[in-house]
TORSE-690061 format. One record per atom (N, C-alpha, C, CB): atom name; x, y, z. Coordinates in nm, 4 decimals. Last residue first. Glycine has a CB too. Example, Ala and Ser with C-alpha at 12.3 -4.5 7.8 and 13.67 -1.06 7.14 Angstrom:
<sezas>
SEZA,N,1.2850,-0.2250,0.7080
SEZA,CA,1.3670,-0.1060,0.7140
SEZA,C,1.2900,0.0030,0.7870
SEZA,CB,1.4084,-0.0598,0.5725
SEZA,N,1.3190,-0.5690,0.7800
SEZA,CA,1.2300,-0.4500,0.7800
SEZA,C,1.3200,-0.3300,0.7800
SEZA,CB,1.1308,-0.4473,0.9046
</sezas>
This chain:
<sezas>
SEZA,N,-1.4138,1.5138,1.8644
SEZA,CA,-1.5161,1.5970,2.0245
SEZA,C,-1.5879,1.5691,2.0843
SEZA,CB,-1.5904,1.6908,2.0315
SEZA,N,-1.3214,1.2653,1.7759
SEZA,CA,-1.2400,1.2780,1.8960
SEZA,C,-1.3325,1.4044,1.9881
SEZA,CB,-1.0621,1.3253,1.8475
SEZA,N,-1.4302,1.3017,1.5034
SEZA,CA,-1.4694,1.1443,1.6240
SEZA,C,-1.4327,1.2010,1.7156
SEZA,CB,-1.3877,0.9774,1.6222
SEZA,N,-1.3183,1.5083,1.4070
SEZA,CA,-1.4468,1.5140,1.4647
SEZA,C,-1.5001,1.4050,1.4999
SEZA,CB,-1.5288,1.5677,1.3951
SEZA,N,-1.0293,1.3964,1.3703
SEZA,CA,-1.0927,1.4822,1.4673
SEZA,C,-1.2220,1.5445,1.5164
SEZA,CB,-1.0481,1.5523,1.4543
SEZA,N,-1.0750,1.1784,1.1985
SEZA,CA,-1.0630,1.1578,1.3653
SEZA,C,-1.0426,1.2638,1.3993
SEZA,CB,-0.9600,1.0714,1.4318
SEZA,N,-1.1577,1.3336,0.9868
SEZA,CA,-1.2721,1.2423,1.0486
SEZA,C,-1.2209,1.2077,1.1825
SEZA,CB,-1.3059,1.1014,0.9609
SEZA,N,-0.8643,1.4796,0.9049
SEZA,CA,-1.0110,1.5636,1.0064
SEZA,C,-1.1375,1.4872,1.0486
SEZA,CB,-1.0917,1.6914,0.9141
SEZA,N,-0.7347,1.2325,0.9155
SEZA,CA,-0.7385,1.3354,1.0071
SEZA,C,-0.8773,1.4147,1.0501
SEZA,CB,-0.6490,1.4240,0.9545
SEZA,N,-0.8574,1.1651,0.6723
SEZA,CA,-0.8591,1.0527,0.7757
SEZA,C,-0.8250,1.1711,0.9278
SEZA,CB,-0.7077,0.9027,0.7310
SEZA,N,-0.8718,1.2554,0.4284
SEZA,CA,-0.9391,1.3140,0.5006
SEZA,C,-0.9571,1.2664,0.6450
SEZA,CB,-1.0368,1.3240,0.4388
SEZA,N,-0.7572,1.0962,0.1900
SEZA,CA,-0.7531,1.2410,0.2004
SEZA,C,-0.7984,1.2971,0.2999
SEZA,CB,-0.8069,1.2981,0.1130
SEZA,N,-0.8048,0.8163,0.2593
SEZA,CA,-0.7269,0.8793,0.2391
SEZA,C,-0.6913,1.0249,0.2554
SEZA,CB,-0.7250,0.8480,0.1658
SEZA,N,-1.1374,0.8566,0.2460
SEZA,CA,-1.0626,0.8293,0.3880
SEZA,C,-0.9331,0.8863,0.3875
SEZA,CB,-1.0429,0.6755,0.4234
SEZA,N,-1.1548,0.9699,0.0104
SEZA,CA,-1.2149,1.0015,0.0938
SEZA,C,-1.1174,0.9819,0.2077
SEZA,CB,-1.3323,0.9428,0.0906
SEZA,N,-1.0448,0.6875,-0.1265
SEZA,CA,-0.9822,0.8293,-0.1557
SEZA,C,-1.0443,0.9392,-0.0183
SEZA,CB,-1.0453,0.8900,-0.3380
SEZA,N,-1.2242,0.5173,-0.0458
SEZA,CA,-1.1704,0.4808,-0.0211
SEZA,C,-1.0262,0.6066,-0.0183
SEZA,CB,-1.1991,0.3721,-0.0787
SEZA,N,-1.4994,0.6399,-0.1696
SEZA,CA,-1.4672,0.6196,-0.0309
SEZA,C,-1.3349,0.5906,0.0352
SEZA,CB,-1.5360,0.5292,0.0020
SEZA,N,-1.3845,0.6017,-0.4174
SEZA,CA,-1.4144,0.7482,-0.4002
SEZA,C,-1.4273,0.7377,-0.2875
SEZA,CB,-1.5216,0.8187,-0.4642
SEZA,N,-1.4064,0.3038,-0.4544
SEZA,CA,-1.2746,0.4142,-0.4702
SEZA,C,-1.2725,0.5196,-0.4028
SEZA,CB,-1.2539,0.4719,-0.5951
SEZA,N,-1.6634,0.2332,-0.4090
SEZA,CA,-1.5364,0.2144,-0.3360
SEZA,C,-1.4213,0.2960,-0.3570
SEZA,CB,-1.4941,0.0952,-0.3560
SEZA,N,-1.7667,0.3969,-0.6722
SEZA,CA,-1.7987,0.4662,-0.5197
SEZA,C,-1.6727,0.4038,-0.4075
SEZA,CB,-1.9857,0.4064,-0.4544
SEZA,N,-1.6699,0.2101,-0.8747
SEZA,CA,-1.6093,0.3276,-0.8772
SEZA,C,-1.6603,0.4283,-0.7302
SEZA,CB,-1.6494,0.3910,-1.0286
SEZA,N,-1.7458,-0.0306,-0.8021
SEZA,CA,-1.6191,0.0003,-0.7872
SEZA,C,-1.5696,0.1116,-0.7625
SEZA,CB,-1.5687,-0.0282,-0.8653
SEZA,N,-2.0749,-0.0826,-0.6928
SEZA,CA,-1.9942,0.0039,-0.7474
SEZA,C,-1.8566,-0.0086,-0.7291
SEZA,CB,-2.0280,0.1123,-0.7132
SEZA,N,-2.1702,-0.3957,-0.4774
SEZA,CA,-2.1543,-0.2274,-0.4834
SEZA,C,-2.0448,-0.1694,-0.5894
SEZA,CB,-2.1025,-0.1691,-0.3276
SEZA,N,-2.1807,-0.6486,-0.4060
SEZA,CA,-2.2640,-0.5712,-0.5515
SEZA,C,-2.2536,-0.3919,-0.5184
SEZA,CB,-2.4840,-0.6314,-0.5604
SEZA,N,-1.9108,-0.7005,-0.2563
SEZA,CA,-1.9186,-0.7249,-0.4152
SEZA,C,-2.0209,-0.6406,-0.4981
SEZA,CB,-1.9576,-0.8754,-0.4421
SEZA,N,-1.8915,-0.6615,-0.0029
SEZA,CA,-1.9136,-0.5587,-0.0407
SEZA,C,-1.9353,-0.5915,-0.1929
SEZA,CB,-1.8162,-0.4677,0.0028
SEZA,N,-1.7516,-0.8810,0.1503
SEZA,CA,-1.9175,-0.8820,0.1328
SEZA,C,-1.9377,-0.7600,0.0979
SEZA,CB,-2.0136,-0.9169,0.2597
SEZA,N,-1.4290,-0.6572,0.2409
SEZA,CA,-1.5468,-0.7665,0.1666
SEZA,C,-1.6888,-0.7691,0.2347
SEZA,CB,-1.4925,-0.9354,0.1764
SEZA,N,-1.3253,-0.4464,0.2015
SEZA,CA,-1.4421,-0.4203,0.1385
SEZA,C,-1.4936,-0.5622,0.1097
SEZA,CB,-1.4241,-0.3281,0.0138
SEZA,N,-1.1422,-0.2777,0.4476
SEZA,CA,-1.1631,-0.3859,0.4062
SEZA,C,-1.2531,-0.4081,0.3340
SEZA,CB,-1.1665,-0.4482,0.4757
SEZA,N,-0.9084,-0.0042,0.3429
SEZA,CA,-1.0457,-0.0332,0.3624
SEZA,C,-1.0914,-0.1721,0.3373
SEZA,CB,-1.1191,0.0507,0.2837
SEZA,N,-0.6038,0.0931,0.4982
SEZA,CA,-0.6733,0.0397,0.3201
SEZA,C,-0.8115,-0.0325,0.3878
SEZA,CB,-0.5419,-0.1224,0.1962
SEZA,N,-0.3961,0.3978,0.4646
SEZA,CA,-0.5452,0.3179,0.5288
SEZA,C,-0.5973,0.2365,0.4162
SEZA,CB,-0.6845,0.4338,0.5797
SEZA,N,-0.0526,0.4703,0.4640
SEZA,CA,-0.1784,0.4441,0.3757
SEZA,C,-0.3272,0.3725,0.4536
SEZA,CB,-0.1207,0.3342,0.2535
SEZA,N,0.1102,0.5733,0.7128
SEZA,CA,0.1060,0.4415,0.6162
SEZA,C,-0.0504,0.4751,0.6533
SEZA,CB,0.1978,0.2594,0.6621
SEZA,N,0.1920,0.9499,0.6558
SEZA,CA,0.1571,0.8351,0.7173
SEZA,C,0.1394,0.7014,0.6501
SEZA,CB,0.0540,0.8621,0.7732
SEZA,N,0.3869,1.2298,0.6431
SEZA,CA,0.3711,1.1239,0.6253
SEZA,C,0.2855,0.9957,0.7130
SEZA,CB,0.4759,1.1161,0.6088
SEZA,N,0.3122,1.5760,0.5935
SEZA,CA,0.3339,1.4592,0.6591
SEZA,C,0.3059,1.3435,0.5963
SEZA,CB,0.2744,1.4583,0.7640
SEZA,N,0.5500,1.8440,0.5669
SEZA,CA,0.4633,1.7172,0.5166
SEZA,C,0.4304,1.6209,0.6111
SEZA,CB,0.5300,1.6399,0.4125
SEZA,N,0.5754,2.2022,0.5282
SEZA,CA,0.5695,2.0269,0.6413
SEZA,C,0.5206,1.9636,0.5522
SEZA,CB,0.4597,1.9968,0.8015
SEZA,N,0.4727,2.4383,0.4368
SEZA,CA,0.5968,2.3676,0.3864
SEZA,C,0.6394,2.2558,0.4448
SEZA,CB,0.7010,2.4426,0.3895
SEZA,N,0.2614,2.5223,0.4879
SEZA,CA,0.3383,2.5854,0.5816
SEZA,C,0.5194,2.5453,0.5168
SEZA,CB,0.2860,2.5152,0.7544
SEZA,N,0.0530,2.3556,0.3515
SEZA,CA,0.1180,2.5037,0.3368
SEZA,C,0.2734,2.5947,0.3881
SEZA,CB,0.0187,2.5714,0.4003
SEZA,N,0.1648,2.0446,0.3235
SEZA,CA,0.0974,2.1509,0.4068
SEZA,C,0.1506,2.2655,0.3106
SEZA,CB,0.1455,2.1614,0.5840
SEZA,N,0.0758,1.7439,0.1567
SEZA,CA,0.1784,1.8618,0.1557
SEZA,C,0.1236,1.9536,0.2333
SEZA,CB,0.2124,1.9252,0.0208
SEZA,N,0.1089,1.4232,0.2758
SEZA,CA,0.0264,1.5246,0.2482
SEZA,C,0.0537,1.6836,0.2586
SEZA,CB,-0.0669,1.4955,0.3194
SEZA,N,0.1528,1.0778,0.1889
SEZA,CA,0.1840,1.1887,0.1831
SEZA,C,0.1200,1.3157,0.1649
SEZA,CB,0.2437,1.1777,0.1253
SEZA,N,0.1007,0.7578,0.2675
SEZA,CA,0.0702,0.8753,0.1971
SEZA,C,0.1656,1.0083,0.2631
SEZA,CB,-0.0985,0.8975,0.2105
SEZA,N,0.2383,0.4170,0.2028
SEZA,CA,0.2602,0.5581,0.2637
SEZA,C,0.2248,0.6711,0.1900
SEZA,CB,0.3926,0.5802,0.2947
SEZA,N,0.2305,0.0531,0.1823
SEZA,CA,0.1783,0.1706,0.1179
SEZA,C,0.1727,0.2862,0.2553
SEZA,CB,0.0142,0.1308,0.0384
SEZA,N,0.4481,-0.1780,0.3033
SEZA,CA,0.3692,-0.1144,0.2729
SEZA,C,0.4134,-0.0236,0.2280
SEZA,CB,0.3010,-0.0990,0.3381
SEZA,N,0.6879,-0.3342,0.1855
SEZA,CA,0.5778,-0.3789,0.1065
SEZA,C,0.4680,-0.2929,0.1800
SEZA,CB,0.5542,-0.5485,0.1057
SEZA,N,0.8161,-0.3461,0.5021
SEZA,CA,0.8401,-0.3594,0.3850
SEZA,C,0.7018,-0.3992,0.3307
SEZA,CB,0.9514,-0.4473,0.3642
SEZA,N,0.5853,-0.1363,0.7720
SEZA,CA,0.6739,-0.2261,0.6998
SEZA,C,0.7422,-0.2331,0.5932
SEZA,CB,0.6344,-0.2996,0.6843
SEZA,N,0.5215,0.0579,1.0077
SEZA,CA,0.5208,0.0658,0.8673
SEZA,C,0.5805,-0.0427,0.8631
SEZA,CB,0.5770,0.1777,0.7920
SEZA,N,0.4573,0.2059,1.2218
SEZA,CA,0.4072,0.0434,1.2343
SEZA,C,0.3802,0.0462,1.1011
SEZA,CB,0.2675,-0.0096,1.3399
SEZA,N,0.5472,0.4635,1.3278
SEZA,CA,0.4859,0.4065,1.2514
SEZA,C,0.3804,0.3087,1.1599
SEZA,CB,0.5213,0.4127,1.2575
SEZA,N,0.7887,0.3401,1.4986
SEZA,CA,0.7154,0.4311,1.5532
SEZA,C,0.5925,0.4460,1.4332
SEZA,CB,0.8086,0.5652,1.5904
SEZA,N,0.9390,0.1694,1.2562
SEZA,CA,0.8885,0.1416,1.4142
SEZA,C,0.7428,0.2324,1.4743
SEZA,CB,1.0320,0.1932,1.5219
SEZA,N,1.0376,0.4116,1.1131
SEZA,CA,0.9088,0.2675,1.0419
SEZA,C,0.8250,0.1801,1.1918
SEZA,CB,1.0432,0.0856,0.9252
SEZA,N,1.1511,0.5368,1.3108
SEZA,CA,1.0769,0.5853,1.2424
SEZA,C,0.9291,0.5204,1.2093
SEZA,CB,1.1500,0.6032,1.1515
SEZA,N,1.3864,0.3651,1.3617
SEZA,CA,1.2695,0.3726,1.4829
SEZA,C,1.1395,0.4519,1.4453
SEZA,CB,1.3311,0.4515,1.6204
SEZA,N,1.5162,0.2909,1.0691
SEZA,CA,1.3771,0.1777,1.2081
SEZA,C,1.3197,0.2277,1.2632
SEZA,CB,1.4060,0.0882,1.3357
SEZA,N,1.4334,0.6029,0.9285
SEZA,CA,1.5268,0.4930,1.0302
SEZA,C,1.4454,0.4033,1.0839
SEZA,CB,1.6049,0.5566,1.1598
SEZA,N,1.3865,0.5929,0.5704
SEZA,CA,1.3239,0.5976,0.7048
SEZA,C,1.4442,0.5490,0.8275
SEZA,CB,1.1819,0.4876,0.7003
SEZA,N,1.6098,0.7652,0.3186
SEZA,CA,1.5733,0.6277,0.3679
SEZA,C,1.5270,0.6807,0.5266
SEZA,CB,1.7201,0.5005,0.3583
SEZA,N,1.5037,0.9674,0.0139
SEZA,CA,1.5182,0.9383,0.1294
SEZA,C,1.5164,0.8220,0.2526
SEZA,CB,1.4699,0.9963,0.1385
SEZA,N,1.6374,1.0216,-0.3226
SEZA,CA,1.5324,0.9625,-0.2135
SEZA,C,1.5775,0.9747,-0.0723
SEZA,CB,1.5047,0.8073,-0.2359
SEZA,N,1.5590,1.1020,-0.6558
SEZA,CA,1.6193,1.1048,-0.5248
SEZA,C,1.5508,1.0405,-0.4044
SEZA,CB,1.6394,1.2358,-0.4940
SEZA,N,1.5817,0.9334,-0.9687
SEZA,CA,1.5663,0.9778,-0.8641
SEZA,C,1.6408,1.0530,-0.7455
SEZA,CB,1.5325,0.9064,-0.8428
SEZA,N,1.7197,0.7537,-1.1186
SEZA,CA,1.7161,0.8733,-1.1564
SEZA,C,1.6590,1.0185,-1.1267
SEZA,CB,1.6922,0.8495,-1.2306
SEZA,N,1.8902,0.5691,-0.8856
SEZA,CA,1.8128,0.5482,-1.0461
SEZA,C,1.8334,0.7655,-1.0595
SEZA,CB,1.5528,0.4441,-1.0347
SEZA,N,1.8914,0.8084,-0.5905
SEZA,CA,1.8122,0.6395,-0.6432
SEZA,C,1.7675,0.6380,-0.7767
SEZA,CB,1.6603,0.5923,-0.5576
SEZA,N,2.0857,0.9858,-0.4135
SEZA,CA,2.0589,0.9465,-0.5668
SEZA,C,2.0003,0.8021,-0.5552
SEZA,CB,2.2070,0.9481,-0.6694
SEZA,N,1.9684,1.1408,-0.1262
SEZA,CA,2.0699,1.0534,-0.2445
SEZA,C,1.9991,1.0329,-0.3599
SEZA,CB,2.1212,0.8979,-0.2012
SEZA,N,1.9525,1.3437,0.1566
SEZA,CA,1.8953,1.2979,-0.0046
SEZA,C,2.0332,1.2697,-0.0440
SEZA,CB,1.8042,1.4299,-0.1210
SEZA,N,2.0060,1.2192,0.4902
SEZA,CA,2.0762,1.3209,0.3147
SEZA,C,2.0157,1.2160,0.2159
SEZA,CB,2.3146,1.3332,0.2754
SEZA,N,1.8337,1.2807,0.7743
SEZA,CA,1.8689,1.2070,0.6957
SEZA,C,1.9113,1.2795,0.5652
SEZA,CB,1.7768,1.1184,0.6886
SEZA,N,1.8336,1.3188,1.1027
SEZA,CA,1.8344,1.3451,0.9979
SEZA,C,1.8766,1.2484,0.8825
SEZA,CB,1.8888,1.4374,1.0078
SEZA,N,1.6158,1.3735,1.4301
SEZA,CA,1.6637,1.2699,1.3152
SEZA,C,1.6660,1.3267,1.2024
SEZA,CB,1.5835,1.1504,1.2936
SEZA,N,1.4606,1.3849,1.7266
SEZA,CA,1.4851,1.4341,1.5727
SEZA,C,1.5778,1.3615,1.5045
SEZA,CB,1.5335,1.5747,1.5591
SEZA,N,1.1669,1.3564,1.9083
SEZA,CA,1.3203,1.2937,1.9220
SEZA,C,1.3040,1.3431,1.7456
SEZA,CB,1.3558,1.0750,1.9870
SEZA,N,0.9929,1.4536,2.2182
SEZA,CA,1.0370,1.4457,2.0441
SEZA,C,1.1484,1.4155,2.0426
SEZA,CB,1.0323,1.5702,1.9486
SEZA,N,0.8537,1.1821,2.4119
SEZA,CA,0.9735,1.2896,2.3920
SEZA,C,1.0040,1.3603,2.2795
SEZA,CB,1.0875,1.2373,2.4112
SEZA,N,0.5509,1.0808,2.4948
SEZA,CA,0.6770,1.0536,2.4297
SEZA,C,0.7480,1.1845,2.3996
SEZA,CB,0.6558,0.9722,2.3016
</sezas>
């Protein structure tokens, strides 16, 4: 696929600011309304954005809440570098 660029102007939301996605964005994505999107600040000053990973945890009941979490943060925070050491 081609890079393709796209801009968008911060506005005012409430008391906020914000930014709106374009379709082909949420498209390219496979984001919806009502999902969840992380965000992960680089150094460099990039961000990236992706929709959120949510972990299916059933038949998981007698396990800890608080370890689901911490797996579940895990993935979150770290979903890149686990598919890059799936991917050698």
């Amino acid at each position: 696929m081609a890079v393709v660029q796209m801009e968008r102007k911060v506005t005012k939301i409430g008391n906020s600011l914000g930014l709106t996605l374009p379709q082909e964005v949420l498209e390219h994505m496979g984001i919806k309304q009502g999902d969840e999107v992380s965000f992960q600040l680089k150094k460099n000053g990039e961000i990236s954005i992706k929709k959120s990973v949510h972990l299916n945890f059933d038949g998981l009941e007698g396990i800890d809440q608080d370890f689901l979490d911490g797996v579940k943060e895990l993935f979150n925070n770290y979903d890149n570098t686990l598919k890059n050491l799936a991917d050698r």
